[in-house]
N, C-alpha and C positions, 0 to 999 in steps of 0.2 A: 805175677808180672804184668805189668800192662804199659806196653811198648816199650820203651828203654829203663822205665820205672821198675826197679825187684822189691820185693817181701824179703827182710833180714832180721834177723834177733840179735841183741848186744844182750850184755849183762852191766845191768847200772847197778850197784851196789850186790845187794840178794833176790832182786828182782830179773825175770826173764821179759825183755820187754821188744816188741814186736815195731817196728820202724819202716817206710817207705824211702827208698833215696832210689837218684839217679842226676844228669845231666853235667855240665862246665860250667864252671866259671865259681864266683864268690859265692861260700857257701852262703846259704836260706832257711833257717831253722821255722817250723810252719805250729804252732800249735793249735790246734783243734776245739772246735766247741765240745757243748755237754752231749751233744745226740750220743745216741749209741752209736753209729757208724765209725767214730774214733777217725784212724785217719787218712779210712776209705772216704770222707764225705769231702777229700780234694783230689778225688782219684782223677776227677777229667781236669783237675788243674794243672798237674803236672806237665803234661808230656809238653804241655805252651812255657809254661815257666823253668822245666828244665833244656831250654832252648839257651838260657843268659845264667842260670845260677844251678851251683849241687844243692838239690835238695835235700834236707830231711823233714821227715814228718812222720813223729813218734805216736803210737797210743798212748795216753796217756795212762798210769797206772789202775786197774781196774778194766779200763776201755778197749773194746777189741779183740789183739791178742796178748795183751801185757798185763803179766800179773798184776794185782792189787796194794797195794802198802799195807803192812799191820796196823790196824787200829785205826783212831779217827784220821782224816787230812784233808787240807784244805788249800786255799790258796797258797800261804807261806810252804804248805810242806811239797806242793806241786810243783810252787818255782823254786824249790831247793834241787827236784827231780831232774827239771831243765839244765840246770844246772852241774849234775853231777852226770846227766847224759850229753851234755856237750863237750864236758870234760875226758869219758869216755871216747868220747868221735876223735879227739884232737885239737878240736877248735878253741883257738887261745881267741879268735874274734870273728862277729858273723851277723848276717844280717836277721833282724828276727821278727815277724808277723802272728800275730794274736785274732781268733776268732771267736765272740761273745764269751766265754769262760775263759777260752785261751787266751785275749786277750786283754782278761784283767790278771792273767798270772805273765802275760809278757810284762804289760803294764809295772806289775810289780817285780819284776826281772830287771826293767831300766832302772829303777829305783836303787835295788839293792845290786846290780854288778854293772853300772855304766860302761867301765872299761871293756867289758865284753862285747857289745855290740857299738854296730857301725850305725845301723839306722834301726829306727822303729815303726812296724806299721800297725797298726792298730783297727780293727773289722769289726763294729758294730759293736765294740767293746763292753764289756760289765764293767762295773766298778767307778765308772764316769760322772753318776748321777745314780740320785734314789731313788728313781721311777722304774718299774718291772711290770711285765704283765702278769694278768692275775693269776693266768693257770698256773705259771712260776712261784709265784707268791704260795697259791692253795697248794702246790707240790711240797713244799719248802715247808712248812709247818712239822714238827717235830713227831704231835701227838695223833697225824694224820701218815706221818710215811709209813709205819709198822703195818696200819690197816691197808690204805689205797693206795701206800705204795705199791705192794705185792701184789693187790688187785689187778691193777693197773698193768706192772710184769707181765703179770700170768694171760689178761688179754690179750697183752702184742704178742707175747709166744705160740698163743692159740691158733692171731690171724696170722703169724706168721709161716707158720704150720701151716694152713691152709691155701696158704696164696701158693707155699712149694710143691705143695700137693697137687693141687689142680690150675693153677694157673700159668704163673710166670716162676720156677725155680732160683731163678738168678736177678730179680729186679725190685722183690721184694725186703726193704731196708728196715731194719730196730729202729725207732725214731730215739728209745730212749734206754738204758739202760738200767742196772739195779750200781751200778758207782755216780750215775748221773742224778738217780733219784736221793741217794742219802748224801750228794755231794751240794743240793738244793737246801738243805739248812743249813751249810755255811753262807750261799750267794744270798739268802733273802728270810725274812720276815713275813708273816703275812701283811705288813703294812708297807715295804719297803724292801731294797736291796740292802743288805748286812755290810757289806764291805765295799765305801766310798770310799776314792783314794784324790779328790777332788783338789782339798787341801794340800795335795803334794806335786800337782800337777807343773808348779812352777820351780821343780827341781828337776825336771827332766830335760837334761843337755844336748839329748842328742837330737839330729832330724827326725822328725814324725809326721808322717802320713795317717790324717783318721778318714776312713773310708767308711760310708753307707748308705743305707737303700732310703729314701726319704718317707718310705710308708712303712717302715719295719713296725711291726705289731708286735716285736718285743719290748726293744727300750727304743725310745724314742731317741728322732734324729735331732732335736736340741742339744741331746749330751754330745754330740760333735762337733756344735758350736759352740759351746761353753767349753770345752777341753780345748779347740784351737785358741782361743782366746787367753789362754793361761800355759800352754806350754809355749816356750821362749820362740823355738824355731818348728811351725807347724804348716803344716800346710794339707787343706780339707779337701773331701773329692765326694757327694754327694750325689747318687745314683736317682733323677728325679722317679723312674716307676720301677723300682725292686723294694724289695724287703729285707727281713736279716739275714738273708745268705745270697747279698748280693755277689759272691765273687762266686758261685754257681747258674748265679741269676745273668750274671752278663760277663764268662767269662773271658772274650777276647778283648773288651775294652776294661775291663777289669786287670788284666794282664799290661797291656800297654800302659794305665796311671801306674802301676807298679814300676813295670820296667822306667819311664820316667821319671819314678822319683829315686829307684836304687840307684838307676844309671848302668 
């Protein structure tokens, strides 16, 4: 629990899946990037943003505490997931916010169920543009996950071990998980992001907020500008010294563009 925010499990289909809610007002469905932290890594956003809206913010399947989906999935079968747990909740309509993975399966949420959201916000987004950074890219290569994926694992496990051991038990985070690593060759290429939804951008009806850090070392803050340019009704908010998580990076003026453009 962390302050009026609880830890809850629903059951979305056959899955047991782990979810964060609290607060009043219009509901705020929150999806998460690919870190491991799932979606502890909005835990200090909360207790600000459940001041104007009910949140939720689910792990995503794999991430956290939420079981995994059988077999391959990817973005289309993640925003089938969103969907089949909002269905769950109750909410026949709600407002929805996407952070770098998350917010290319919001992305492709307004696509495929418009009627269900009121607004869209959109965080340093994937899927905007074909530009990635490389560790993502090198992550992402098919015939490199089996080896350096596990490597990779088995190091954060070790230092994460170690920091509980002797340091700080409670402040040490997974930056990355074993769903985030094999979830890295559907977002990208070693030459590119996999899944541009560029071309569709001028089908997105509803308001959208795209929000980002102007030095983000992931994907660059161009695809902000080229995404407002092409959906209909957009409106940009560009954080001049943050990076890709800028709504950790600065969250009470991050909180405020929000609340100003949900209302």
């Amino acid at each position: 629990m962390i302050g009026d925010i609880l830890s809850k499990k629903i059951k979305v289909g056959q899955l047991d899946i782990r979810y964060l809610t609290g607060g009043r007002g219009e509901p705020l469905i929150v999806i998460h990037g690919g870190g491991g932290q799932g979606a502890q890594a909005w835990r200090n956003n909360l207790e600000e943003l459940a001041r104007n809206y009910t949140m939720y913010v689910p792990d995503l399947p794999g991430f956290g505490g939420s079981q995994p989906l059988s077999g391959d999935y990817f973005i289309p079968e993640l925003t089938e997931f969103i969907n089949d747990f909002s269905r769950e909740l109750g909410l026949d309509k709600f407002y929805l916010m996407g952070h770098s993975l998350g917010g290319g399966i919001a992305l492709d949420y307004a696509l495929k169920f418009p009627h269900k959201i009121k607004k869209l916000v959109l965080v340093s987004s994937m899927c905007l543009g074909r530009e990635i950074a490389f560790w993502v890219r090198f992550l992402s290569h098919r015939l490199l996950i089996g080896v350096l994926g596990g490597i990779a694992l088995a190091a954060i496990r070790f230092v994460k071990w170690l920091a509980k051991s002797l340091y700080a038990p409670n402040e040490f985070v997974e930056p990355i998980c074993q769903t985030s690593v094999y979830l890295g060759s559907s977002i990208s290429t070693l030459k590119e992001q996999a899944t541009v939804l560029m071309h569709r951008l001028s089908e997105i009806m509803v308001p959208t907020l795209v929000v980002w850090g102007a030095k983000d070392p992931v994907v660059p803050v161009r695809h902000a500008y080229a995404a407002a340019y092409l959906i209909p009704d957009c409106r940009v908010k560009v954080f001049a010294d943050s990076g890709h998580s800028v709504y950790r990076e600065k969250i009470k003026e991050f909180s405020r563009e929000l609340m100003s453009f949900l209302g």
